[in-house]
C-alpha positions in Angstrom: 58.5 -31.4 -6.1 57.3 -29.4 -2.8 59.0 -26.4 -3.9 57.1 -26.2 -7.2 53.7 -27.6 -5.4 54.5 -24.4 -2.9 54.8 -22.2 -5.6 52.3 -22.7 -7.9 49.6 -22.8 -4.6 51.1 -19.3 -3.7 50.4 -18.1 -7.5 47.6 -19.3 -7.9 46.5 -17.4 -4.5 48.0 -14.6 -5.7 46.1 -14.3 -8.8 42.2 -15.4 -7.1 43.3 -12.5 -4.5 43.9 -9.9 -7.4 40.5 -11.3 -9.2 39.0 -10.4 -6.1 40.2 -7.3 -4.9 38.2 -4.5 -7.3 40.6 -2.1 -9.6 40.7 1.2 -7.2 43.1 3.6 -6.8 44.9 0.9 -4.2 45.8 -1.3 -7.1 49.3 -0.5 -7.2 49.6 -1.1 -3.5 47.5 -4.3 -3.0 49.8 -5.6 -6.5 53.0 -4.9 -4.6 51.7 -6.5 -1.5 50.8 -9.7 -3.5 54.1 -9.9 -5.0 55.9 -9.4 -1.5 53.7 -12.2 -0.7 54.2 -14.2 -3.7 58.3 -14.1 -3.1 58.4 -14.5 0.3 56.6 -18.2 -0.3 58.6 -18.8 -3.1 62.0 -17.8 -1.1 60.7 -19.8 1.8 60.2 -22.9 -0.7 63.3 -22.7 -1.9 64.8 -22.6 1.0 63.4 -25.4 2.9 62.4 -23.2 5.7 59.2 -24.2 7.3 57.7 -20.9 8.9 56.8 -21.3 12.5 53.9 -19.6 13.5 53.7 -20.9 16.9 52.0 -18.1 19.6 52.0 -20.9 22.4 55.1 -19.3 23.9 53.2 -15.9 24.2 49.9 -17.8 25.4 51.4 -18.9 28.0 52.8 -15.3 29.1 49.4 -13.7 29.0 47.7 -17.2 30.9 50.3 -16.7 33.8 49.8 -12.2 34.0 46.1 -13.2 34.1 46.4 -15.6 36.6 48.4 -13.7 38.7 46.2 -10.7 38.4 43.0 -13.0 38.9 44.7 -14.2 42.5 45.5 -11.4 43.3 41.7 -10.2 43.1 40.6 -13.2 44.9 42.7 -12.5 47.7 41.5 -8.8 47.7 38.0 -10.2 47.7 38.6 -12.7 50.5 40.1 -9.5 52.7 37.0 -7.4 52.0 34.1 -10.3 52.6 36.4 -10.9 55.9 36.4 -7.7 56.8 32.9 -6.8 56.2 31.7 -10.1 57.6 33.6 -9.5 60.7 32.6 -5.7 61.1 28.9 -7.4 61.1 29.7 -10.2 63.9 31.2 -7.2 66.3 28.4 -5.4 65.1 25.9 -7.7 66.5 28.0 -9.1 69.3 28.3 -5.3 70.6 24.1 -5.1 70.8 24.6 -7.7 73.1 27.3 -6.3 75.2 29.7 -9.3 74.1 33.2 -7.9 73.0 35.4 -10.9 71.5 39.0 -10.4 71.6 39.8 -12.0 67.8 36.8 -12.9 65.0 38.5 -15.4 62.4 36.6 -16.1 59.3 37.4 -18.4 56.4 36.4 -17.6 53.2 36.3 -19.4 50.1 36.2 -18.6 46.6 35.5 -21.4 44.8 34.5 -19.9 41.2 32.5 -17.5 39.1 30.1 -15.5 41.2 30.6 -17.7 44.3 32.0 -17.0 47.6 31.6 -18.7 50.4 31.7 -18.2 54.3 32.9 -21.7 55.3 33.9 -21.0 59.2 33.4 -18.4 61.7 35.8 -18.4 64.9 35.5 -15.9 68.2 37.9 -15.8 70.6 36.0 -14.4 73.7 39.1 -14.6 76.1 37.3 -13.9 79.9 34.2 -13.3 78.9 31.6 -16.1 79.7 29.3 -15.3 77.3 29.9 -17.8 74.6 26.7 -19.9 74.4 25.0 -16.3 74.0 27.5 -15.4 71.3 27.1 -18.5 69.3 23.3 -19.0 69.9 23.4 -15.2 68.2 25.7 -16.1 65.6 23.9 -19.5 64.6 20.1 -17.4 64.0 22.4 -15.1 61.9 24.3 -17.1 59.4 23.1 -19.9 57.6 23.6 -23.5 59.2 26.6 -24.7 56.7 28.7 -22.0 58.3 30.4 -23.8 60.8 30.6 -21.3 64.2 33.7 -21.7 67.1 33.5 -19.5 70.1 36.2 -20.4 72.6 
């Protein structure tokens, strides 16, 4: 009973497309199609075979290539906020005659158009300047940004 259910769907598909599609000089091609079409269902009735037209397998492909490629952005971005933000800290620590040995900053990137300096860390070795440095650093960045100067 499927079989001829099948079939007489694909027929009558068949015939509404060629109703539809206007007499043209691609008649001949678009009636071939439409009988391709028309056997291939009716094969695939007879047959039993149920058609699998799953593209999860291939979603799933291009979810993890844009994933990667999206990480691997972020981490770009993180190095080049870092960077810049820490070119601005010597920067401003070098008006002052302050010279830290390291400048750690944490960055986070927490979605769409938002980035985030979460923690700044200097490392002034010797140098007894550190209430200067972080007094400087605190009228600089905004008060979230947690400042460490050892």
């Amino acid at each position: 009973m499927k079989f001829l259910s099948t079939v007489c769907v694909a027929a009558i598909a068949s015939a509404l497309f060629k109703i539809l599609v206007p007499e043209n000089k691609f008649s001949k091609q678009i009636s071939l199609l439409t009988a391709g079409v028309f056997l291939l269902i009716a094969i695939t009735a007879f047959a039993g075979i149920k058609p699998e037209l799953d593209i999860s397998e291939y979603e799933n492909e291009a979810d993890s290539a844009i994933s990667d490629f999206s990480s691997g952005v972020n981490e770009q971005l993180k190095d080049e906020v870092c960077r810049k933000a820490e070119e601005k800290i010597r920067t401003l620590l070098a008006e002052k005659e302050i010279y830290p040995e390291q400048v750690g900053i944490i960055v986070n990137i927490s979605g769409l158009y938002s980035i985030d300096i979460t923690e700044i860390r200097i490392v002034l070795g010797e140098n007894s300047a550190g209430e200067t440095a972080f007094e400087l650093l605190r009228s600089e960045f905004p008060k979230d940004i947690k400042i460490t100067v050892t």
